[in-house]
C-alpha positions, 0 to 999 in steps of 0.5 A: 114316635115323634115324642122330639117334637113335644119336647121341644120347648122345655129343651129350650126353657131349661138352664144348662146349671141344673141337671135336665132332661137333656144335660148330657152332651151325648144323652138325652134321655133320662137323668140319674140320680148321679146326675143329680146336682142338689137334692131337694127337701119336699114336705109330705103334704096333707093334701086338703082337696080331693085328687082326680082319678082316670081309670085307661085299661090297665092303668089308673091316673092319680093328678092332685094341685095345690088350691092355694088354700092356707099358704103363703102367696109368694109360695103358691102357684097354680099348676096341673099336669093334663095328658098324661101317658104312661107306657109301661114297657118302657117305663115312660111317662110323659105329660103336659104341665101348665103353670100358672104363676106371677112370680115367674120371673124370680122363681124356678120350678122342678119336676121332682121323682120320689117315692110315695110315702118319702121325701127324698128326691130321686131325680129332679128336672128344674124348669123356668116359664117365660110368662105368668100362664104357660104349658110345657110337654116333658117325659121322665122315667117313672116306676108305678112305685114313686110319684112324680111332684112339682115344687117352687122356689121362689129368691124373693120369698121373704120367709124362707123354710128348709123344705118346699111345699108340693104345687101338684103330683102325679100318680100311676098304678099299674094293675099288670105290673107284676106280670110285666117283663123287662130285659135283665140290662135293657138296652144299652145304646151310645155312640164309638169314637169316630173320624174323618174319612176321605171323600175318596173313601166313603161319605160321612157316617156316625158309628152306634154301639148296641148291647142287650141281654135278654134271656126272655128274648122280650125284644124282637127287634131295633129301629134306629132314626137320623133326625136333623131338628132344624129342618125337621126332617129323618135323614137316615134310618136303620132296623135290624131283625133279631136272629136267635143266631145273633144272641151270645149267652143271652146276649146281642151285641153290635160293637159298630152300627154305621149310618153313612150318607150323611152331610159332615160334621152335622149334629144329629139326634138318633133315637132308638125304637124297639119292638116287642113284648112286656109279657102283657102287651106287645109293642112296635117301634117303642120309643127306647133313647136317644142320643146327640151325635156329630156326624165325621168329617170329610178328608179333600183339598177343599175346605167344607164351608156349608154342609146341611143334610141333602145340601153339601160338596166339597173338591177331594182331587184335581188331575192336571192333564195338557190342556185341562184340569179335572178337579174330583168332587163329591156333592149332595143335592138331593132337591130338598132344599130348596130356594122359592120352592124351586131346588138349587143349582150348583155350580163350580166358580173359578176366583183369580187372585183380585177375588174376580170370578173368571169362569164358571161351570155347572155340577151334578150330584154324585161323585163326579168330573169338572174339566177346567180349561187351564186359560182359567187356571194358576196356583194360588186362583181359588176355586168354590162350590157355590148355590146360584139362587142364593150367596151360599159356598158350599167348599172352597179350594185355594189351588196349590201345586204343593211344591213350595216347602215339599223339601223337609228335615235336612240333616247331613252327618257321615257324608251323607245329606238327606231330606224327606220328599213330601207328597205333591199335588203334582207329578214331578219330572226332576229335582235339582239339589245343590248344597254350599257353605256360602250364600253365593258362589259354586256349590261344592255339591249338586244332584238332579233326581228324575221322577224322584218317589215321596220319602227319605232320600239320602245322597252321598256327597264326596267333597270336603265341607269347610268348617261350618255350621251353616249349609246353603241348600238350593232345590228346584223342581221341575213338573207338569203344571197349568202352563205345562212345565214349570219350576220352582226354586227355593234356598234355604239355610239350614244349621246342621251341627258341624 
């Protein structure tokens, strides 16, 4: 089940211009032949030396390299594919490929499938080593009925052909291969469109898509893993049973399969498993896909600064009450990431403006409550989750009441003025509304609104507005802030048309 770990070093030698193995930003499976950038022309060798054969229960393997006899040297390279394995339910193969070779540095190398007896490629992988002598792991998609060969292209080769000779090949014959079964559409696997949901809501998630048509009903059920490469480590996993009751004509799909808990906008690899039979051998927890996926965002007032799975918070509310604060989080620290193999401490930080630290109060995982005493507190201060072993933030909130500009989309026409009220962080206990024609003097209208509600507010205005395209709008709001009952006030100048 751990065929990621092997592949990982070819993953990191492969150029992203040449379709590979993982070219797709969401599929890391195996390429098409749509996928297939260039085809390249193989000779059909007359293999002079004699080809090893290993027979392993219902398999045999075929494996032949080049003896470098009769070629060209700048052509030649000493390659061998060494264990090999083919899984035949899921028609997989995967093997180790040791090049040997002095022109590394001006040749590339390809993986290419083909069928026996043809020179027409069927999909090819290009691969480059970074010293002469190297061992790479890579798994393919094979059918018993094609060979797998590997070819170099030397850019220095001074007598340049139309076709490449093959270094080496790979063989399979299954003796049961008639009498395996497969699914009629196989397992059709990719990720939904996803977005961010408010920490007040749930935690961040990926969303699946599972489709499969199995009249032979041939798989019993799915395993799904959340893998994070950088710690090496499964974050979330997911099986589900499969019930005759879940079949439609033949057909089990699962249009959303939702794997929360999980740290925000990460990228993770999901790999699919499945269990079953071919109609000669039983599996369990086959390898099947996988796909690259990124984790959704997080909706709060905080600004996610450092999210790694098991390790990240972020601030989604704050309540302002007489004498404290208390700002809502949600944090993830789980112990496994650690600092001199101890687990981390977090903590909440209080910033003032000279980004000077004023106070600081400890956290505890979950969703959770930190009073903060209002002595530390005024807008504009910022507040941060931060690790005490190491300078790592985690979130940071810049504190803003909200009031500043929460007045929008003047208009006036009919003797009517209205504005839209946006949504405040605080609770507002009136607001003033002036309006004048100049920029000084008495307003030839004013209205103060109690509680006022966010939305549309319209104010019939009984007064004789002077010929004029400028309107002198004056709003103070009053409300409940750090100090108690605040105001503030702002004039803007609008043109409303005349």
């Amino acid at each position: 089940m751990k065929l990621i770990k092997k592949i990982n070093l070819l993953l990191m030698l492969i150029l992203t211009s040449v379709i590979a193995l993982s070219c797709d930003s969401t599929d890391i499976g195996v390429p098409t032949t749509d996928e297939i950038s260039q085809s390249i022309t193989t000779t059909l060798t007359a293999y002079e030396n004699t080809e090893d054969v290993l027979n392993v229960g219902y398999l045999t393997y075929y494996t032949w390299s080049h003896d470098g006899q009769n070629i060209m040297q700048n052509k030649y390279m000493d390659v061998h594919f060494t264990n090999i394995t083919y899984t035949p339910s899921n028609k997989n193969i995967c093997f180790d490929i040791t090049v040997l070779d002095l022109d590394y540095t001006t040749s590339d190398y390809y993986l290419i499938s083909r069928e026996r007896g043809s020179t027409l490629t069927e999909s090819q992988i290009k691969f480059n080593i970074t010293s002469p002598s190297q061992t790479l792991h890579e798994c393919m998609g094979y059918s018993v009925t094609d060979e797998i060969v590997v070819i170099k292209d030397n850019s220095e080769d001074l007598n340049p052909s139309s076709s490449f000779d093959v270094m080496a090949y790979v063989r399979v014959d299954d003796q049961m291969a008639e009498y395996r079964k497969y699914p009629e559409a196989g397992s059709y696997f990719t990720s939904n469109f996803i977005m961010a949901i408010s920490a007040d809501e749930g935690t961040p998630y990926i969303d699946l898509k599972y489709h499969l048509i199995d009249s032979q009903r041939l798989i019993d059920s799915i395993y799904i893993e959340v893998y994070y490469r950088e710690f090496d480590i499964i974050v979330a996993t997911k099986e589900i049973d499969f019930t005759e009751e879940m079949y439609n004509n033949d057909v089990i799909h699962f249009e959303h399969i939702v794997i929360d808990g999980l740290s925000p906008n990460t990228d993770f690899e999901v790999y699919l498993y499945c269990s079953g039979t071919d109609g000669v051998e039983s599996y369990e927890k086959l390898y099947w896909k996988s796909l690259r996926i990124t984790s959704s965002g997080i909706i709060g007032k905080s600004m996610v600064v450092t999210a790694l799975p098991s390790l990240w918070g972020t601030i989604y509310n704050f309540e302002i009450g007489e004498t404290t604060t208390g700002f809502l989080y949600l944090l993830e620290n789980d112990g496994k990431v650690k600092f001199q193999d101890a687990p981390l401490d977090i903590v909440l930080r209080i910033y003032d403006n000279f980004n000077q630290k004023i106070a600081e109060y400890p956290m505890e995982p979950g969703n959770k409550t930190v009073q903060v005493e209002h002595a530390f507190l005024k807008e504009n201060y910022v507040i941060k989750i931060e690790t005490v072993q190491t300078p790592m933030t985690l979130a940071l909130l810049k504190i803003s009441y909200g009031v500043n500009g929460c007045l929008d989309y003047f208009s006036y026409q009919n003797n009517v003025f209205k504005f839209f009220l946006n949504n405040t962080d605080v609770d507002i206990i009136s607001l003033y509304v002036s309006l004048n024609n100049k920029p000084t003097g008495t307003p030839f209208f004013e209205k103060t609104i109690s509680n006022p509600e966010q939305g549309w507010i319209e104010l019939p205005v009984n007064s004789t507005i002077v010929n004029s395209n400028d309107l002198y709008i004056t709003y103070a709001v009053t409300f409940y802030g750090f100090a108690g009952i605040e105001t503030f006030t702002l004039s803007p100048r609008v043109t409303y048309g005349g």
